[in-house]
Structure formats: C-alpha cells, structure tokens
N, C-alpha and C positions, 0 to 999 in steps of 0.2 A: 486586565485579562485579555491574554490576545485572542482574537478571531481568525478563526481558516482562512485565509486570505487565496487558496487556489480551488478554483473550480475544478468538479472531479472530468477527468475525461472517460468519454464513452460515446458510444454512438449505438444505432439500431443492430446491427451484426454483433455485439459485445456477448460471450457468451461464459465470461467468468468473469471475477470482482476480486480484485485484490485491495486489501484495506489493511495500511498502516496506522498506528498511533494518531500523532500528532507530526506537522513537519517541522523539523530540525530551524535552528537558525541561521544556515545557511539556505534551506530551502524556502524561507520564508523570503528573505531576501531578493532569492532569485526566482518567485514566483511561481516555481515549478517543484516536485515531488523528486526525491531523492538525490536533492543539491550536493551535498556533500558530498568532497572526492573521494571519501575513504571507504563510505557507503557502497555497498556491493550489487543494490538490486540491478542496475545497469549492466553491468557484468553477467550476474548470473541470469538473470531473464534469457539476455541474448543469447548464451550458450546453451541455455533449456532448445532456445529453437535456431541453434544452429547457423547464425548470421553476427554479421558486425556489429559489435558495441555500439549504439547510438550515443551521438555526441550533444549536437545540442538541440535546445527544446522540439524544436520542429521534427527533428529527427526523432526525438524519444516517442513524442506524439504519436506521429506515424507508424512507428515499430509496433506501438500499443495497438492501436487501430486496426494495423492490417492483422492482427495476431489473434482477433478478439477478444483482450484484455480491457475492462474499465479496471480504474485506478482512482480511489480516493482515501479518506483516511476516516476509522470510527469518532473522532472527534470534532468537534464544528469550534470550540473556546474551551479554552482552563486555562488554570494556574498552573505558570512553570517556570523552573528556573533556567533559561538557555535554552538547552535542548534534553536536559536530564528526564527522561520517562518516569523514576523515581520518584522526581519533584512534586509529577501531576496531581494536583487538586481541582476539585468545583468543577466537574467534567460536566459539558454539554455535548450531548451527542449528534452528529450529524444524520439526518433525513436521508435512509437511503430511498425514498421510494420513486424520487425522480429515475433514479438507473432502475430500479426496480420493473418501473413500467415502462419503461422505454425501449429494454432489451431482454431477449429471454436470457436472463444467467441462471445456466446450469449449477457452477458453483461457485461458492463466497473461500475465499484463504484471507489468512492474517497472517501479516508479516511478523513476527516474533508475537511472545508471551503477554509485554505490555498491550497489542492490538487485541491478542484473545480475550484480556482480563476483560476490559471494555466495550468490548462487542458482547461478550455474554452479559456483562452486566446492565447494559442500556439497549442494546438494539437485537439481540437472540431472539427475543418474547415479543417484540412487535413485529417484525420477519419471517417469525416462525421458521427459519431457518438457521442450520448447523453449520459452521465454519468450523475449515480445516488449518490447523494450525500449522504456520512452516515455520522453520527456526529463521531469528532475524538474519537479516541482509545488512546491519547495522556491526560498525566495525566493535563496539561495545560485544561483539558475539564474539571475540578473538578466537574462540573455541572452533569453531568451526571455518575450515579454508573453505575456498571457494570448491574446491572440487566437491565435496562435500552437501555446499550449498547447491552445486546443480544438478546432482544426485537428490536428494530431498525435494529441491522444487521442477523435477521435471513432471510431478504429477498436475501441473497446472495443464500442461501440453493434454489437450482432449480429446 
C-alpha cells in the first residue's frame, strides 16, 4: 500500500487549502504534487493569478507561498493501481490539522470529484468544514480546456 511520500506545503500566511486525491506516479517519483506533464494544475493556477507557469519544484513552491495557497492531498496510503483514481481502495486519510492550525484558511477546494468523494467521506466531520469542489486539473478531465479550467478555478483568487 503506498504512502504519501510529499509533505504538504504551507506556511503561516496560507490562506486557502487546495487538496487533491492521491499523487500520480509520476508525482510520486518526483517528490512533488502535480508531476505529471499533462496535468493542468500548473497552468491553470498560474493563469488564475496572472504570472508565469512555474517550472520547477522550487518555483512551484514559491508560486504557492507567495499566493497563499497550502497544497496537499485527502489521502495519506491506499490501494491503487498506477495512478487510476478508480482503482482506490483501503483509503487512509491524511491529518489536516497540522495546516489547520498553523494557518487561517478561509477556504478548503478539491481538485476533481475523486478528492470531493474523500474528503466528504473521511475528513468533512472531523473539520467540520465544507470544500468546494473544482473540476480536475487532471488530463483524465479531457472535457474540459484549460480556458475553462481558469474560469472555474479563479474563485480560489480571494
């Protein structure tokens, strides 16, 4: 069963919570959250607020940071196959209360349907807080272009 292997970023100024799934296996690989090239949230974040694409990890960090953004995923270990959301079994859910107390977040998003299922169902009732669901950022969403995606998730921008 694998374990979350990337610690969530956030610091004291962090004043929304974005929380995906589970990460991919190219993001496992590469230690950091939304590895994948095909993967959109890199793209659309940046255009929500109007700056360069960040490239690599130190960059994305920083984007995060200066923006007010923590970032980490409703999942801490499951069962899965690669990277299929589908797959997921035997969910343990990640602690958010480290970010919790550390930073005032106003408010919690989930990145696609899969993050809603799992935040409502393990972490909703201990947070006592409502997450807003944004359509994924994940290329699996072919449905939706990017324009589309920065339209829907400019209401991260507070």
């Amino acid at each position: 069963m694998p374990r979350h292997p990337i610690e969530p970023i956030y610091d004291q100024n962090s004043n929304i919570l974005i929380l995906g799934s589970f990460p991919s296996v190219k993001s496992r690989e590469q230690m950091f959250f939304y590895g994948h090239p095909q993967n959109r949230f890199w793209k659309v974040t940046s255009a929500v607020f109007a700056c360069g694409e960040p490239k690599t990890i130190e960059e994305k960090r920083s984007f995060l940071l200066s923006h007010g953004i923590a970032l980490w995923d409703v999942i801490a270990s499951c069962d899965i196959e690669g990277s299929a959301d589908s797959s997921i079994k035997n969910v343990v859910p990640n602690d958010l209360s480290q970010i919790l107390h550390a930073a005032d977040i106003k408010k919690i998003f989930v990145n696609g349907k899969t993050a809603q299922k799992y935040y409502n169902s393990y972490i909703r009732e201990t947070v006592q807080r409502d997450a807003v669901c944004l359509p994924s950022t994940s290329p699996a969403n072919a449905a939706w272009s990017v324009e589309r995606l920065v339209h829907a998730w400019s209401v991260i921008k507070l």
